[in-house]
C-alpha beads as a LAMMPS data file, in Angstrom:
LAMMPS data file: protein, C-alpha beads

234 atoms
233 bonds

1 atom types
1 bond types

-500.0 500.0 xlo xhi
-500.0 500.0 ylo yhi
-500.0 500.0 zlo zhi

Masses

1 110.0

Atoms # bond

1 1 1 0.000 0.000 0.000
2 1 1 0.906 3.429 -0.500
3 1 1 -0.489 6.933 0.622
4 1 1 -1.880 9.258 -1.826
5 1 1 -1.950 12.743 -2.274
6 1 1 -4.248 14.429 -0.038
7 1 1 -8.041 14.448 -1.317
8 1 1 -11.293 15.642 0.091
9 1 1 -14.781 13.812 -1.105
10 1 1 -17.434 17.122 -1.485
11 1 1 -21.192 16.500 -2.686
12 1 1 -21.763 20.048 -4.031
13 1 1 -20.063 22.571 -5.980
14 1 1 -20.108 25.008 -3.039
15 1 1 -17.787 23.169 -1.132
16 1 1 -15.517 23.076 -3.698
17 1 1 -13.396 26.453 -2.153
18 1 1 -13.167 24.997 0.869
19 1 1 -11.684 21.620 -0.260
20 1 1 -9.075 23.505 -2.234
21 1 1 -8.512 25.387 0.965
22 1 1 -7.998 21.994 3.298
23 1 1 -5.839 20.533 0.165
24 1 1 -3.768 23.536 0.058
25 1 1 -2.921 23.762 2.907
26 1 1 -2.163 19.627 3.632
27 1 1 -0.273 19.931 0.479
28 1 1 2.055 22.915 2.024
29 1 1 2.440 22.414 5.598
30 1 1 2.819 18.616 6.619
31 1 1 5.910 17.097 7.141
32 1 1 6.600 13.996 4.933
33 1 1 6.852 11.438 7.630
34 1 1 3.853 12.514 9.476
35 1 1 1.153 10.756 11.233
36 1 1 -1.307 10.402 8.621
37 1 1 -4.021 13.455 8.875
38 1 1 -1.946 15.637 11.113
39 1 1 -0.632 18.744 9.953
40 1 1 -0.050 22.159 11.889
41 1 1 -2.566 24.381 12.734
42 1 1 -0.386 27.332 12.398
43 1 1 2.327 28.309 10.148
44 1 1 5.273 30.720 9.914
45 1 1 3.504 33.993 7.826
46 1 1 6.801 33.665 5.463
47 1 1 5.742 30.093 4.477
48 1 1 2.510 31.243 3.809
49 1 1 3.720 33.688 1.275
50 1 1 5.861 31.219 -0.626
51 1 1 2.668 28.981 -0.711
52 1 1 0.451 31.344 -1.888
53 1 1 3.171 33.167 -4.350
54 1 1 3.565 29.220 -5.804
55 1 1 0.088 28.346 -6.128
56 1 1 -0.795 31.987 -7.684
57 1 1 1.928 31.319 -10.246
58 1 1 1.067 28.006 -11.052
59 1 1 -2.962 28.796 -11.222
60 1 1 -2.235 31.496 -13.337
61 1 1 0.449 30.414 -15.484
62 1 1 2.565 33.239 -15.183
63 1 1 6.557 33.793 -14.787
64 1 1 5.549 37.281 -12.691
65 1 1 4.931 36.312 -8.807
66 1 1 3.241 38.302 -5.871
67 1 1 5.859 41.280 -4.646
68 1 1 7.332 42.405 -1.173
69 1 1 4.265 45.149 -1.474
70 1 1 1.581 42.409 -1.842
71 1 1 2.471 40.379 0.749
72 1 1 2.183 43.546 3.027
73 1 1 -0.972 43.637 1.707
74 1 1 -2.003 40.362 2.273
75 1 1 -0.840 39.943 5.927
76 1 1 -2.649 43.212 6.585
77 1 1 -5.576 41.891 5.673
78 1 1 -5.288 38.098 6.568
79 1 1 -4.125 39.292 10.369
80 1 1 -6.362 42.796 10.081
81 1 1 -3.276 44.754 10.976
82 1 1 -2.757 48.168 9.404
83 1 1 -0.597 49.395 11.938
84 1 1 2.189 46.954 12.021
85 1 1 5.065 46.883 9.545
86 1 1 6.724 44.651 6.925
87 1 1 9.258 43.148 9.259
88 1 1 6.474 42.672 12.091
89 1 1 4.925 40.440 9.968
90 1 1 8.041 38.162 9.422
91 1 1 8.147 36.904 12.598
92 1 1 4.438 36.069 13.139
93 1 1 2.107 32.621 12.221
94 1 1 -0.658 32.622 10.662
95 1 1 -3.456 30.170 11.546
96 1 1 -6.047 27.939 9.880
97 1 1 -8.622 29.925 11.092
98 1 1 -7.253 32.935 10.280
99 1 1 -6.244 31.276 6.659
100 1 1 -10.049 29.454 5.921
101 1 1 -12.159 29.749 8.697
102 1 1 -12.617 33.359 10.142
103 1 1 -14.809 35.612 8.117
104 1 1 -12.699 39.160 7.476
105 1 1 -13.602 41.990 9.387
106 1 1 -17.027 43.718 7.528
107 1 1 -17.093 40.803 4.596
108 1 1 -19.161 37.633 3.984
109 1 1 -15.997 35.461 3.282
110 1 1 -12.861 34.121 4.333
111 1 1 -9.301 35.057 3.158
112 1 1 -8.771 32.218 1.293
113 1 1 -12.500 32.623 -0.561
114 1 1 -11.306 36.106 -1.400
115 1 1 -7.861 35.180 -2.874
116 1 1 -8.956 32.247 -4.486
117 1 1 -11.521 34.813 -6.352
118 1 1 -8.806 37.212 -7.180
119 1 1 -7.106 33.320 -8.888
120 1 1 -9.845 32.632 -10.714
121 1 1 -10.532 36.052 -12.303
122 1 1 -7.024 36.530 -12.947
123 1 1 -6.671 33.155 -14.888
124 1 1 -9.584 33.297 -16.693
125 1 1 -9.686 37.332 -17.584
126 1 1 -6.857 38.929 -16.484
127 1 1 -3.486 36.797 -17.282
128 1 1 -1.535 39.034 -19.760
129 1 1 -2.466 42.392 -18.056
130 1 1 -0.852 40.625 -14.863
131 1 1 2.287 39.410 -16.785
132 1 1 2.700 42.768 -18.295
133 1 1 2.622 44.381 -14.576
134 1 1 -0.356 46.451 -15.673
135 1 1 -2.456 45.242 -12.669
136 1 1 -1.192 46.371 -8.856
137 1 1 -3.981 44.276 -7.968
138 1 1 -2.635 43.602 -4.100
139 1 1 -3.316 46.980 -2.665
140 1 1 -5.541 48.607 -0.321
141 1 1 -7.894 51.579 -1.113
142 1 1 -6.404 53.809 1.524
143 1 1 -2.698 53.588 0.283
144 1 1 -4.248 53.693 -3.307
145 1 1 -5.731 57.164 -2.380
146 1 1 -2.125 57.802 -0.938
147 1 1 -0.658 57.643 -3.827
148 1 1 -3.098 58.849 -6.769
149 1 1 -3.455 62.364 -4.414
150 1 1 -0.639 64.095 -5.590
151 1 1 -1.318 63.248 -9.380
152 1 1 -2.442 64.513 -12.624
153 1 1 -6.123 64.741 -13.349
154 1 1 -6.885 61.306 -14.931
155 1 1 -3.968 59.251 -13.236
156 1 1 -5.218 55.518 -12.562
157 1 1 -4.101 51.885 -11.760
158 1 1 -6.257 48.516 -10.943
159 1 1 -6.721 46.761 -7.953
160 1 1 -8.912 43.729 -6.847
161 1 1 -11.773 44.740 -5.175
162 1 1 -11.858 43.928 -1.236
163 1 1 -15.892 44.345 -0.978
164 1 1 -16.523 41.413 -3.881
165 1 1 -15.199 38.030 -4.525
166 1 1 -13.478 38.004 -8.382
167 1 1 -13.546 41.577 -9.158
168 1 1 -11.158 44.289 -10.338
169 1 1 -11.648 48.111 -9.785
170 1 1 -10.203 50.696 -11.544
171 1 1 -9.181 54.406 -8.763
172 1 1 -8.685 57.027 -10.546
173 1 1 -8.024 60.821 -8.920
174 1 1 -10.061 64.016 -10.623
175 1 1 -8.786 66.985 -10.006
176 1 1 -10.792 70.127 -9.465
177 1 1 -10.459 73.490 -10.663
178 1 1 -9.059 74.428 -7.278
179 1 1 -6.168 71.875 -7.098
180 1 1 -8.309 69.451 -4.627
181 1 1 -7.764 65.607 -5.871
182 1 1 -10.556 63.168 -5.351
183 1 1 -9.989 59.188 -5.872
184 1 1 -12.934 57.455 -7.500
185 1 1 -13.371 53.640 -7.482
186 1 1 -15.280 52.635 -10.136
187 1 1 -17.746 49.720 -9.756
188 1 1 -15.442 46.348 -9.770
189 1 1 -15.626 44.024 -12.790
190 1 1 -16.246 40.581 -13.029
191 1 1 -15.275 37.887 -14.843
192 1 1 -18.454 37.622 -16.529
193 1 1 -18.185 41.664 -17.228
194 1 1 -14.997 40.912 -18.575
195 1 1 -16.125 37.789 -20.626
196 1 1 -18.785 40.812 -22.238
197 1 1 -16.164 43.297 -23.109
198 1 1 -12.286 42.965 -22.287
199 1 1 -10.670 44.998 -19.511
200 1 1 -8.188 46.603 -22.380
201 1 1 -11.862 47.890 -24.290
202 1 1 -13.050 49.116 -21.058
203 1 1 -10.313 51.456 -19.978
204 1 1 -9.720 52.678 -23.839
205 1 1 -13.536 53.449 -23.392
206 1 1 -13.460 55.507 -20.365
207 1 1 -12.326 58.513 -21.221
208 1 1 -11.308 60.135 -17.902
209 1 1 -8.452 57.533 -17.579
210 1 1 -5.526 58.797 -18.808
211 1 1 -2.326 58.143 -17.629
212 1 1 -1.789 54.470 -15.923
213 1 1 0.668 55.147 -12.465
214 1 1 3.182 56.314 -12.225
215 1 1 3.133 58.121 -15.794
216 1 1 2.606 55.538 -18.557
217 1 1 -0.265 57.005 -21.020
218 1 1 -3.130 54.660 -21.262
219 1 1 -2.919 53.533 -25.300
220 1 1 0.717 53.049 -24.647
221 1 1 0.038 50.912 -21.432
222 1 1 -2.987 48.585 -22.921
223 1 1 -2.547 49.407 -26.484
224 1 1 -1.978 46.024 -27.208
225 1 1 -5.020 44.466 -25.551
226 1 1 -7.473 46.629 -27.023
227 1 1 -9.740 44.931 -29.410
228 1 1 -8.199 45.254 -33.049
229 1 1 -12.158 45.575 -34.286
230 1 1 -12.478 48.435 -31.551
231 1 1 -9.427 50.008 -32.670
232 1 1 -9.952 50.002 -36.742
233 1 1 -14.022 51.343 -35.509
234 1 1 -12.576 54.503 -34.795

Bonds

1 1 1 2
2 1 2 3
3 1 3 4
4 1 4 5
5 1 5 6
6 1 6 7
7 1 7 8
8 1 8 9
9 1 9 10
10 1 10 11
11 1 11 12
12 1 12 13
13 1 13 14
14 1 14 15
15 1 15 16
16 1 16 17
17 1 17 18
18 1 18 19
19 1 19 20
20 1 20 21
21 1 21 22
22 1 22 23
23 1 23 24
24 1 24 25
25 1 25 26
26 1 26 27
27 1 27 28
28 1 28 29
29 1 29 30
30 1 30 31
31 1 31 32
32 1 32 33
33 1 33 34
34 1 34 35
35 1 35 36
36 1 36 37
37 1 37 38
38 1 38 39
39 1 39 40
40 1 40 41
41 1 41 42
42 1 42 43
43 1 43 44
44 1 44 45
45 1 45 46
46 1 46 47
47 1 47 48
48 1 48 49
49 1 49 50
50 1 50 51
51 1 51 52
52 1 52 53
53 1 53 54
54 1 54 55
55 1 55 56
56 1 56 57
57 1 57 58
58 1 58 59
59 1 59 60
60 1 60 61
61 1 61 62
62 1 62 63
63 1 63 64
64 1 64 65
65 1 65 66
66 1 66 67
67 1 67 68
68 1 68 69
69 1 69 70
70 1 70 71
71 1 71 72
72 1 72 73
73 1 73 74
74 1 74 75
75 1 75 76
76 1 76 77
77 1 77 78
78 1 78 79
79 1 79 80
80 1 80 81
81 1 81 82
82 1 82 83
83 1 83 84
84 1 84 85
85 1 85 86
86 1 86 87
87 1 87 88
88 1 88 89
89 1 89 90
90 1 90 91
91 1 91 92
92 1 92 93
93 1 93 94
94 1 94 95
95 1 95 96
96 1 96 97
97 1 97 98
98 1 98 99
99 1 99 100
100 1 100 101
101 1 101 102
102 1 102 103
103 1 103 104
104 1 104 105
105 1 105 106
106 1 106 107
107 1 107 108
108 1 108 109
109 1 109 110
110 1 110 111
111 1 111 112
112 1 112 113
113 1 113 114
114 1 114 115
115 1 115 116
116 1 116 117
117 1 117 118
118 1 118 119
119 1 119 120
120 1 120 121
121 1 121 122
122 1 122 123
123 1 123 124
124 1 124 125
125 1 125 126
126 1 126 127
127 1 127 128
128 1 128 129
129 1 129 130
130 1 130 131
131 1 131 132
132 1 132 133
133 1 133 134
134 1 134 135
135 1 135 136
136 1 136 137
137 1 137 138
138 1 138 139
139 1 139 140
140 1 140 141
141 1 141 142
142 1 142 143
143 1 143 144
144 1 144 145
145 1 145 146
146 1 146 147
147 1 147 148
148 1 148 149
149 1 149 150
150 1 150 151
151 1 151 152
152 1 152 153
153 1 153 154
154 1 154 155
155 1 155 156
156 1 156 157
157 1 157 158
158 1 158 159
159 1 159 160
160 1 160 161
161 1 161 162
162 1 162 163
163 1 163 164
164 1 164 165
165 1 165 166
166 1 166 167
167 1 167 168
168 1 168 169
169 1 169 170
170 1 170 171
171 1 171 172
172 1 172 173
173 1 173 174
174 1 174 175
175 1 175 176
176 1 176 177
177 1 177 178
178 1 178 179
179 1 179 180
180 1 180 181
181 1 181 182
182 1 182 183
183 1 183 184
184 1 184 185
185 1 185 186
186 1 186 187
187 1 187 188
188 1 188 189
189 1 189 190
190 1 190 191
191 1 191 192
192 1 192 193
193 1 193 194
194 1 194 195
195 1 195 196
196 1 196 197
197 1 197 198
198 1 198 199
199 1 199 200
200 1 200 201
201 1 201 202
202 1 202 203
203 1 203 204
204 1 204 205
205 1 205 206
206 1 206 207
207 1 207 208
208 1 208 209
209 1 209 210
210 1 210 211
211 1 211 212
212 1 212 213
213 1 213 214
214 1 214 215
215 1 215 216
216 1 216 217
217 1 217 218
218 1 218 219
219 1 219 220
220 1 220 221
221 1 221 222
222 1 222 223
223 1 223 224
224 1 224 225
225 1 225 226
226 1 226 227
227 1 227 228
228 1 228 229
229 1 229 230
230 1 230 231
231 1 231 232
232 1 232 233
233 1 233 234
């Protein structure tokens, strides 16, 4: 006889997160000459990344993994900590609870349901904006607002959305008359939206996005993802 991989039995579709959950973390985090079924209920947070950088990459299929700045993102919201820094969250564990189990602060779903959402519509809708580093994605709305403030009218860049499973928002600051900057959030896409019209059509449509952050104008940044039908319409 011989042990298998890990695999969970599920009855419904709906339980299909979770079991990816369970299997992800079995497959990470137990040692090789365990006692069958055991396996840690906490982890280093620095093992966590590397698990979650891997499977992201492989889910994907992409070359370009999650950076330092994401995974301050992520530990900020997977320990609901804005107040402690990159190095603090070196040294700290991260449970399953906190991983698949505890619902995040002012949400209807887990950390693991969220990211797993951000997998799926980056696979399926989003892979080459990703690869081409067109997509912050892993950022929060109060550091995006942080850095938009101070630019030009028009200035944008795309992040998953933290109030929806599987979307993508696009912040963008308008400037008034006066100098003041205000950051709009524009309703988050979903894969389905996407399926309808590409992300590349949607941004060339908008025409108060001009300028993708830092400086990068907008045709010259998604150019070649806009819709060669859309483009020879004009």
């Amino acid at each position: 006889q011989v042990l298998s991989l890990p695999i969970v039995v599920i009855v419904h579709g709906n339980q299909d997160n979770n079991a990816k959950a369970t299997v992800l973390w079995d497959n990470a985090f137990s040692e090789i000459d365990r006692v069958p079924f055991v396996v840690a209920e906490r982890v280093p947070w620095e093992k966590m990344c590397d698990t979650l950088n891997l499977k992201f990459m492989a889910e994907v299929q992409t070359t370009r993994g999650l950076l330092k700045e994401h995974y301050f993102f992520l530990a900020q919201k997977i320990f609901n900590d804005h107040s402690a820094s990159l190095e603090d969250f070196q040294s700290r564990s991260v449970s399953w609870a906190q991983f698949n189990k505890e619902i995040l602060p002012g949400r209807g779903f887990t950390f693991w349901q969220w990211f797993d959402g951000v997998l799926d519509l980056t696979k399926r809708c989003l892979k080459s904006y990703w690869s081409d580093r067109l997509i912050i994605g892993f950022i929060s709305k109060q550091y995006v607002c942080k850095l938009l403030s101070t630019q030009p009218d028009g200035t944008f860049l795309l992040r998953f959305s933290d109030s929806e499973i599987g979307g993508v928002t696009i912040a963008h600051v308008i400037r008034g008359k006066d100098g003041s900057s205000q950051v709009e959030n524009i309703q988050p896409f979903s894969a389905k939206d996407l399926s309808i019209r590409s992300l590349g059509d949607r941004i060339r449509d908008l025409g108060q996005l001009r300028n993708l952050y830092p400086n990068t104008p907008k045709d010259q940044a998604f150019g070649s993802h806009y819709n060669s039908e859309w483009v020879g319409a004009e």
